[in-house]
N, C-alpha and C positions, 0 to 999 in steps of 0.2 A: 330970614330971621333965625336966631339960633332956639336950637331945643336949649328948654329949660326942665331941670330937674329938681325937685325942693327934697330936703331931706331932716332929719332930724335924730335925736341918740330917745333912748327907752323913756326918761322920764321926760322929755321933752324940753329941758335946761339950755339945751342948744340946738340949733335952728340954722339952716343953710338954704341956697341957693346956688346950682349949676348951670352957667351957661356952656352950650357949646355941646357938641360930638363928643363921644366915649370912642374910641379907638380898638379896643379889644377887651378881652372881657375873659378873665385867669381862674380856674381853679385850681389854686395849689395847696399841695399836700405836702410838702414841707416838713420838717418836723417843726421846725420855729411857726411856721405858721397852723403846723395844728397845736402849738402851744397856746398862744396867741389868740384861739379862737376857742380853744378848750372842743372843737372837733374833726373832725376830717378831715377838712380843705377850710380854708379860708376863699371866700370867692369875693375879687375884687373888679371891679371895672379903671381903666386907664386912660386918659388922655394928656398929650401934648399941647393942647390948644383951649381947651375947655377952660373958663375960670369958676373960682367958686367966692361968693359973698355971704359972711357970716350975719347971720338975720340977728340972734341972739346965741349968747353963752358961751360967746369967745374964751371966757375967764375960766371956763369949766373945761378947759381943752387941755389936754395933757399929751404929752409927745414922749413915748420912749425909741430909745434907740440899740441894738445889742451891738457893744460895744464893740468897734475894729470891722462891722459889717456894714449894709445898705438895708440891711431889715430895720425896717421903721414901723411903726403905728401909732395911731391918735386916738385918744378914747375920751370917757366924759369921766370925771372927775370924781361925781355924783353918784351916777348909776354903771359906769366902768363900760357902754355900747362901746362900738368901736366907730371912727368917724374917719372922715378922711384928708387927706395929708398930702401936704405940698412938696416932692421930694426932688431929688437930683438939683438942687440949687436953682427950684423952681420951676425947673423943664418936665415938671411931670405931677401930672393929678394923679393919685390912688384914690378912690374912694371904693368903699365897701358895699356890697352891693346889698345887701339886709338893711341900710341906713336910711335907703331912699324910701321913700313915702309913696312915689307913685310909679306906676309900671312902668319898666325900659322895654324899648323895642330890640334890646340886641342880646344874641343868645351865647353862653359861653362858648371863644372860640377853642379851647383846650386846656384837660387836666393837664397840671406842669408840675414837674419832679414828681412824677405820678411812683417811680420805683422805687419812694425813698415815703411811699405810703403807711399807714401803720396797718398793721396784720389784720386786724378784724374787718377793714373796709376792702372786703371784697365780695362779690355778690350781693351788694345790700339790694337790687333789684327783686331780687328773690323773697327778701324779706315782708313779712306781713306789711299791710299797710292799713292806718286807722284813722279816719275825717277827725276823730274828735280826741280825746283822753280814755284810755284805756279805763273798762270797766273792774 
């Protein structure tokens, strides 16, 4: 039986369902994609074979594309999440890995274009860490 994965955008407008194996699992540093994400990496999961079925809020789906490349993303219309997207003419799920609702079991297999990172994200390990919001 395939893993299923259910996922959703922020305000909850649109609503999904993954069948299938995620294949590998990306964080990249890109510049498009830390545009894209307004951080660091965008981290997305990948599969060839997984399908995905929209529960609700198909109509709230927005696809941009930057123009003459393969950088693609999907977001919600409404509240502007990021969602994920059916690329290579089909042959390929992206979905972003903040989307999903419930745990994956598979851990990212590598930062990519890691040299093309932006200046401040290095040593963030180092950096403080806080459970809650800053007093």
């Amino acid at each position: 039986m395939a893993r299923k994965n259910n996922g959703s955008c922020l305000c909850g407008a649109v609503r999904f369902e993954i069948s299938g194996e995620f294949e590998t699992f990306f964080l990249c540093h890109c510049a498009r994609c830390r545009k894209g994400t307004g951080s660091a990496h965008a981290a997305n999961l990948f599969s060839s074979t997984a399908a995905i079925t929209w529960m609700s809020g198909y109509d709230c789906i927005k696809t941009y594309r930057v123009p003459a490349t393969r950088h693609e993303r999907s977001f919600c219309t409404e509240c502007g999440s990021a969602l994920p997207s059916v690329q290579l003419n089909g042959a390929l799920l992206v979905v972003p890995a903040g989307s999903l609702d419930n745990a994956i079991d598979i851990q990212p297999n590598a930062h990519i274009c890691f040299a093309s990172r932006a200046q401040w994200d290095a040593r963030l390990e180092d950096i403080p860490k806080i459970d809650g919001l800053p007093s």
